[in-house]
N, C-alpha and C positions, 0 to 999 in steps of 0.2 A: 349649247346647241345640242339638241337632241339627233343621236345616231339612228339611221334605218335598220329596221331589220333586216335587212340585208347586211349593213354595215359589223351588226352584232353577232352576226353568224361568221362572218368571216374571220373576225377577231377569236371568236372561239376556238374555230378550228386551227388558228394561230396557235394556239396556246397549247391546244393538244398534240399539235403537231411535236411544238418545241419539249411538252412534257417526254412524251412516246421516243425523241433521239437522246435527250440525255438520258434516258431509260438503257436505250441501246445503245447507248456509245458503257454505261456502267455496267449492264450485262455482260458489253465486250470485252472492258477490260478487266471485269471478272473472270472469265472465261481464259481470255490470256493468262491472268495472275495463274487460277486454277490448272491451266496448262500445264505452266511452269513448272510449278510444285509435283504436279504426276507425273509429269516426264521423268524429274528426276528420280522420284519414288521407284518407275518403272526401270527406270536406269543404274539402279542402287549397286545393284550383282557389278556394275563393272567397274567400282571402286575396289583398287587392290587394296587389301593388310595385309600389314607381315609382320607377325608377332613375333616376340622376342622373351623367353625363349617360348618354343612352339609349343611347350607343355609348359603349361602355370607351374611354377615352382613354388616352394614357400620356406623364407630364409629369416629367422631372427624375427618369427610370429608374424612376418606379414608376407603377401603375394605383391610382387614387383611385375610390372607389364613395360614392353617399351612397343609402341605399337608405332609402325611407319606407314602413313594412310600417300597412297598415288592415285590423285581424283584426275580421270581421263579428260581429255581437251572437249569442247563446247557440250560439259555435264552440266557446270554450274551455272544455275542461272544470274546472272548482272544485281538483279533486286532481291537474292536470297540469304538469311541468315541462318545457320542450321547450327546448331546446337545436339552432337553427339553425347553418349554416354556408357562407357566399356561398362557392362554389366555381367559379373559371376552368378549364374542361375543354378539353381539346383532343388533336390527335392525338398519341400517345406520351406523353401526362400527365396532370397537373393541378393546379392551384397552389390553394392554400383559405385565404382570408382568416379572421383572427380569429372565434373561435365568436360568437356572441350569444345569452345566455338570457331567455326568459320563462315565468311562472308564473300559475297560477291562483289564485284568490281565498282556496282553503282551504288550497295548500299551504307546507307550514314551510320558508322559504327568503328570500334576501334580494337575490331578482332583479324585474324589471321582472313586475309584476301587473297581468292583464289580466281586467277585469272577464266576468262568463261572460253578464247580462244585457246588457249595453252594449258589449261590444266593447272596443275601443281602438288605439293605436297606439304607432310606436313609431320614432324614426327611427336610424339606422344607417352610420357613417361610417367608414373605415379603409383600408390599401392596402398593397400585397405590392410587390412587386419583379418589376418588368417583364423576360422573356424572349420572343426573336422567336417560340418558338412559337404566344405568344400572338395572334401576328395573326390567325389564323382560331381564336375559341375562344367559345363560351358561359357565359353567368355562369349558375350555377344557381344552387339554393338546395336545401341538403340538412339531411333533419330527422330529429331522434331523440326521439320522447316518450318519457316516461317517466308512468304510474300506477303508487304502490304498489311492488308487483314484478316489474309488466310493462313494458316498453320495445315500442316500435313505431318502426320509419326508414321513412320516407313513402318513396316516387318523386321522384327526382331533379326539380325544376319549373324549368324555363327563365324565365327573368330578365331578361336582356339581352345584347346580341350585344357583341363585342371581338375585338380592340381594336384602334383607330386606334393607328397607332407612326407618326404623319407627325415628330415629334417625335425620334424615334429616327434619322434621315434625315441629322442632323447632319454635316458632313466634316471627320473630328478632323485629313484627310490637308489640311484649305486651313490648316491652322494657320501662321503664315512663323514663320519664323527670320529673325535680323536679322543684318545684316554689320554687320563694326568698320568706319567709313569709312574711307575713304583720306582724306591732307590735301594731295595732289597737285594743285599749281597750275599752270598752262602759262604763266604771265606773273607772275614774283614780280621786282616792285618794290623796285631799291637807290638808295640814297643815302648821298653820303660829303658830308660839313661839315667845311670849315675855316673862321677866324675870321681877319682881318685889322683889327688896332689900330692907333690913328692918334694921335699926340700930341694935346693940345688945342688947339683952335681951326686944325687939320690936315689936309688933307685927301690928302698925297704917300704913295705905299706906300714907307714904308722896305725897303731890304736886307733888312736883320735880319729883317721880317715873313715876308718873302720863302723865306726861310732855316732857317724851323722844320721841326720834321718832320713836322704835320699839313696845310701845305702841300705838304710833299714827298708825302705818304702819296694829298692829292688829287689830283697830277699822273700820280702811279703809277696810281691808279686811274683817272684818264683815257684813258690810253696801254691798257690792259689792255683796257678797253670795247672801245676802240675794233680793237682787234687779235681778238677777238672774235668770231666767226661768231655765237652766239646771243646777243649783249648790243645791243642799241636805245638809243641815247640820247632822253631824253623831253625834253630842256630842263634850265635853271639858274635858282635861285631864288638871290635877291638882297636880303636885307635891310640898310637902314644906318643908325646910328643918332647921336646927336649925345646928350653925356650934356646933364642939366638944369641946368646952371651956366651963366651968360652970357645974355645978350639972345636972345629967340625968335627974331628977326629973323637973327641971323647964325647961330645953331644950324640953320636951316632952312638957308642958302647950306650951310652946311658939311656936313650930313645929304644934301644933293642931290650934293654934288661925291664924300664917300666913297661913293655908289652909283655914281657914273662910275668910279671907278678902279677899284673892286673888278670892275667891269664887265668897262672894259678890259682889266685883268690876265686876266680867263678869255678873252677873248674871243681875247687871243692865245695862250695854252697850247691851245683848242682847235682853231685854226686852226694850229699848230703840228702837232697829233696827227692832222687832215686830216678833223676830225669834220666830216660832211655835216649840213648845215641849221645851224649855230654861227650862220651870217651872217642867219639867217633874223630879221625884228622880233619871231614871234613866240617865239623860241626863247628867249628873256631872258625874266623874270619880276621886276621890279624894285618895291622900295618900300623908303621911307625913313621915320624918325621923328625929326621935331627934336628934340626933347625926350624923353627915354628916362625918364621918374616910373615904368613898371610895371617896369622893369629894375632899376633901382630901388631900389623895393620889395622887387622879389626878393630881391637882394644883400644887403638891409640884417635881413632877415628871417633870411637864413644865414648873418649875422655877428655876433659874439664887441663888435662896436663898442661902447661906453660909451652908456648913453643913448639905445638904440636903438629903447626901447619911445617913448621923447620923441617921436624923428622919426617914429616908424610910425603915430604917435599924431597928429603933425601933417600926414602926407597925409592920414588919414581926415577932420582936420577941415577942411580947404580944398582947394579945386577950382581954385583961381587958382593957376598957377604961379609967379609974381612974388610970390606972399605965400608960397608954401612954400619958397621960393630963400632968401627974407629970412629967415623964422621957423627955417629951417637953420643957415644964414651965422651968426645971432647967439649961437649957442651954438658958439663962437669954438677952444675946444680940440676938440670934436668935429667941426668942421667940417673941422680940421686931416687927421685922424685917414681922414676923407668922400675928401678931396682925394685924399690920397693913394694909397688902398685901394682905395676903391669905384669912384670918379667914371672914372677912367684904364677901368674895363672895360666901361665903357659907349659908347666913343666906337671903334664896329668896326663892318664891313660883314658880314655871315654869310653864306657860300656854302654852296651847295647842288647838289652835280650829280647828278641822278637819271636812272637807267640802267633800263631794262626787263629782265630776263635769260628768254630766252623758252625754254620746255621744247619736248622731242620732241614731235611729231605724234604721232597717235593709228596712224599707221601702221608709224611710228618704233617706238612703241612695243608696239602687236600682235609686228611681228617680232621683236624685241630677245628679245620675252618668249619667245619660241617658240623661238629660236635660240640665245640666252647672258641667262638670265634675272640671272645673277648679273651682270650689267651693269651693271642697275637697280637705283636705292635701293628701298628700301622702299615710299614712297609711290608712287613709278612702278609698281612690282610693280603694288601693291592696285589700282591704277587701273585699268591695263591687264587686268587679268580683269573689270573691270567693262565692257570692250570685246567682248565675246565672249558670246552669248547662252549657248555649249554649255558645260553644268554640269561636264562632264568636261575639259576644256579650261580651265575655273576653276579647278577643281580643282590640274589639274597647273601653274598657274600660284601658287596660295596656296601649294602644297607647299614649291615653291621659295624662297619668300617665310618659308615659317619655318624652312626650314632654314637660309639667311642668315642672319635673326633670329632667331633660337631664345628669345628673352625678348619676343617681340612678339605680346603675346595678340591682337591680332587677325587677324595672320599665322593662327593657330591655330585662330582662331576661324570665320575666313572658312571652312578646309577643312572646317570641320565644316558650315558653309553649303553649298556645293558638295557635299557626300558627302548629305547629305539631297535636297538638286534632284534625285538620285538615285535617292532612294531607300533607300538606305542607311543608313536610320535607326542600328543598332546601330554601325558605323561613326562617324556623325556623333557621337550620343554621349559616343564617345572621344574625339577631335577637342574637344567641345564642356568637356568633364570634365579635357582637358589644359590650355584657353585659362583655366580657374577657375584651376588649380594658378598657372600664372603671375599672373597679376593677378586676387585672389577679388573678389565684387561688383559685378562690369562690369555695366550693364544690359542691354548685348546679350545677353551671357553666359549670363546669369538667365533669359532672355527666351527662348533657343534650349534651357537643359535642361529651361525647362517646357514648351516643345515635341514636346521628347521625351518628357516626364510623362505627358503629353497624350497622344501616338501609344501610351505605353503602357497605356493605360488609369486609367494613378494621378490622377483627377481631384484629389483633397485636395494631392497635391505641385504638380503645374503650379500650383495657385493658388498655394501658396507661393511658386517659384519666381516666378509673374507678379507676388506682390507684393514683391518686391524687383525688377522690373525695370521702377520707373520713369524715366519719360526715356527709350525702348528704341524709340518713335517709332509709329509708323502699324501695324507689324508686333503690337506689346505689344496695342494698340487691338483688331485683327480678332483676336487670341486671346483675349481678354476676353471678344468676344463670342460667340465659341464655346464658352466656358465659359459663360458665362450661359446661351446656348441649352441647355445639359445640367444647367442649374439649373433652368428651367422660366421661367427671368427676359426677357421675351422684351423686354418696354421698356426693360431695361438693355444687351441684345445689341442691338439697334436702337441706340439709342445710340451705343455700342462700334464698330459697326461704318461709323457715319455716310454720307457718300456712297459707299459700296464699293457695287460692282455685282455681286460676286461671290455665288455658288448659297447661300453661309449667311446672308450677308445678306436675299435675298430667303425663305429657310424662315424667320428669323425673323421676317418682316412675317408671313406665312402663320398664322405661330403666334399671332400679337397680332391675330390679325381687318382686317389692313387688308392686303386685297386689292388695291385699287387701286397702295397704293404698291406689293406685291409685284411685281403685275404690271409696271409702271413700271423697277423693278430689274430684273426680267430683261429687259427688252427691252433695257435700256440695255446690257448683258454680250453683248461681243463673242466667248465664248467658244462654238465648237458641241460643248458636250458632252450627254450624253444627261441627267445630271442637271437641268439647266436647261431643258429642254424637261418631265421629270415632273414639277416643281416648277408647271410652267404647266398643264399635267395639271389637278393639284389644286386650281390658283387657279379653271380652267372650272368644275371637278366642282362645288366648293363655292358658286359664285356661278352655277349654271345656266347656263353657256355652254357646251353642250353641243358646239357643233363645234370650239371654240377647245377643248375638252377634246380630242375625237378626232384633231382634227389633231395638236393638242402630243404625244400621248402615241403618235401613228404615228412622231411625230419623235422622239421619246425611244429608241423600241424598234429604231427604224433605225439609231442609233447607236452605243445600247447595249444588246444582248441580254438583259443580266440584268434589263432594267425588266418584259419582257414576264412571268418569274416572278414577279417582286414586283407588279407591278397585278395579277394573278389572284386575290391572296388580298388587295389594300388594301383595306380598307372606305373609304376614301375614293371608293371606283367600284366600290362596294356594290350602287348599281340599278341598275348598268349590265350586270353580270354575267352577263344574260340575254340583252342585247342584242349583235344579231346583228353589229353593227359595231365594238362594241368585242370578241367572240368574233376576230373577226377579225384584228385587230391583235395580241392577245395569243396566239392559238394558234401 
């Protein structure tokens, strides 16, 4: 059936009708959507933050935030999902912590929902990787809603100011290295022993005693002392002994007479060789034992003798020597076996002639080194550089020292000490990477390549390194706590670094809140560098001592120029930045 035109008009207008309100009803609820979203945009200011702490700090190389967001009651819209993002701005960048989302109460999603009548909250923790640009930087907070199919990014809203880097401040260059010691001693102590044996119930030196070649061996070495430029005689020790057989009574005549002979006998081979002070009373050192039971014991203990658990078994049970004499004696073949064997080595006087042999002077030995180092042993070498403050002057002293010893890892080890006093690091190094080859595990050794770990930035290896160099001494200690200060470990570097006066000791006080002792450490540091004077800076700034602040930090900047760029931008002298006295000193 064909329709009227009439018919066909009306239908038209049907259609256009129906096209033009679903038009306006999607307008409208564009338009609502678009609402939404602005309002909130326009409403952004009345979301409270509260940063924590109010100043960006930076601990252990990165910036920590903890940010507590309070979104005001009917902000949020029902259909909204917003998606924040704390951002550190600053000049030539900008670093942006982890996003955080929240949603409204109608939308389909499974992030933090924030009621649209009540509000809510919401708190906010994480942290980026600290760079110096961040010193002078702003924490914003950047947002992107989304309704539906429309998206809105708010205005960038400032947050909180950053970031302190007192933290950063660290000096990886006070790290030490540790020398191999020297075992160089200027007065090593000799002594030569001969024994002289006496028949029993004896007290004449025989020929034949006379006649051995550990007597002969003593009189050489008296003659040698004494002829000697650097050999000292200290005196002669004198012991005489009487074995445990026979009456105490005459063991003791007898034990006092072989201390005379043996006496005598030295008394004249030393006055023979023309040793000065021999005649002296106190040049002798005499003692005798009448009865020899712990000689003894010895002998009988390192003897093969029949029986001998018996006898060892009857000095532990009696203290009387007239009852161990007896309780010996009756066990009649072994006693035999006693007589013959043992008893004979107990009845001798023991000499002792002790010589002092005295090493170069210290000036002796500066020259030697300087002019024919190969002169000098070893131990003399390492000493002698330890005479000499100038690192280069070590140096060429250690060189030498292992070119003599070429398997002497401390020889090696030292020049790698010396080339770092330098400066030298990639030098030392080598030096330090040659002294492992020869002997791996030294804890010097260990101690100086995490030094270099250290200087190079590798914090994970220097610890390695640091933990295998224990025992490495006082040096191992002040690296430890250097590393801890770049842990953010500031009561373990305190620790570490214990009574050291030095500029990281006191930034570690700083970092742990105890100002006073900071303060106290730098006073006590006898060193004028500019760092030690901004470290006292920061103790004023923080504890309100404003003058103790401007003076230390006129001292710092007079020493050292680079402090005057770096307090321009510390927040650490943040309120001060206006003031016309600190202007002063900085410009």
């Amino acid at each position: 059936m064909k329709l009227s035109y009439k018919t066909n008009n009306w239908v038209n207008i049907m259609k256009k009708t129906r096209i033009n309100l679903f038009a306006s009803l999607a307008l409208a609820a564009l338009m609502v959507s678009c609402a939404g979203l602005d309002k909130m945009k326009k409403d952004a200011p009345g979301v409270k933050y509260t940063v924590t702490p109010e100043v960006l700090e930076t601990h252990a190389g990165k910036v920590d935030v903890e940010i507590k967001v309070q979104i005001p009651e009917k902000y949020f819209d029902k259909k909204v999902s917003l998606e924040a993002t704390p951002v550190l701005v600053y000049e030539g960048g900008e670093t942006a912590f982890p996003a955080y989302k929240l949603q409204g109460e109608s939308f389909e999603g499974n992030d933090k929902v924030i009621s649209y009548t009540n509000g809510g909250s919401f708190t906010y923790n994480n942290s980026v990787e600290y760079n110096e640009n961040m010193r002078v930087s702003d924490l914003v907070v950047r947002i992107k809603a989304t309704k539906g199919s429309n998206t809105s990014e708010f205005d960038d809203f400032k947050i909180a100011d950053g970031v302190i880097a007192t933290s950063s401040l660290v000096a990886d260059q006070g790290a030490q290295a540790a020398i191999g010691a020297d075992g160089f001693e200027r007065i090593i102590p000799e002594e030569k022993l001969a024994d002289i044996y006496f028949l029993i119930q004896q007290a004449n030196v025989r020929g034949t005693e006379l006649r051995k070649e550990e007597i002969a061996v003593l009189k050489d070495f008296i003659k040698e002392a004494q002829a000697a430029e650097n050999k000292e005689f200290k005196g002669v020790q004198i012991s005489a002994y009487a074995s445990p057989d026979g009456p105490t009574d005459l063991n003791t005549k007898i034990a006092s007479k072989r201390e005379k002979a043996a006496k005598d006998y030295l008394a004249r081979e030393l006055k023979k060789a023309k040793v000065e002070g021999a005649q002296d009373a106190d040049f002798f050192t005499l003692k005798n034992t009448p009865e020899d039971w712990e000689g003894f014991k010895t002998l009988m203990e390192n003897s093969d003798v029949q029986d001998k658990e018996l006898i060892l078994r009857v000095l532990s049970m009696y203290s009387d020597p007239e009852v161990r004499e007896r309780e010996i004696k009756n066990m009649s073949e072994t006693f035999k076996v006693i007589a013959d064997d043992i008893l004979p080595k107990l009845r001798r006087s023991k000499m002792a002639v002790n010589v002092d042999v005295i090493g170069k002077s210290d000036e002796e030995l500066t020259s030697i080194s300087k002019s024919s180092p190969s002169d000098l042993n070893i131990e003399e070498l390492l000493y002698a550089a330890t005479l000499t403050k100038d690192a280069a002057e070590q140096e060429a002293i250690y060189t030498a020292a292992a070119a003599k010893y070429p398997k002497c890892w401390r020889a090696q080890n030292n020049v790698g000490v010396a080339l770092y006093a330098q400066g030298k690091v990639a030098e030392a190094k080598t030096a330090f990477e040659k002294a492992n080859t020869i002997k791996a595990g030294v804890a010097e050794v260990n101690n100086n390549l995490g030094v270099v770990a250290l200087r190079d930035g590798d914090l994970a290896k220097a610890e390695e390194f640091f933990g295998a160099a224990a025992g490495a001494g006082a040096e191992l200690d002040n690296n430890l706590g250097i590393v801890s200060i770049h842990k953010g470990e500031y009561d373990n570097a305190i620790r570490y670094f214990g009574n050291s006066t030095n500029c990281n000791a006191a930034l570690a006080k700083i970092l742990a809140g105890k100002y006073d002792a900071a303060l106290s450490t730098i006073n006590a540091n006898t060193m004028e560098v500019g760092f030690k004077y901004y470290l006292k800076a920061i103790v004023g700034a923080r504890t309100g001592q404003n003058d103790l602040m401007f003076d230390a930090l006129r001292k710092a900047t007079e020493l050292d120029g680079k402090f005057k760029g770096l307090a321009v931008k510390d927040l650490e002298f943040a309120k001060f930045f206006e003031d016309a006295t600190f202007k002063s000193i900085v410009q």
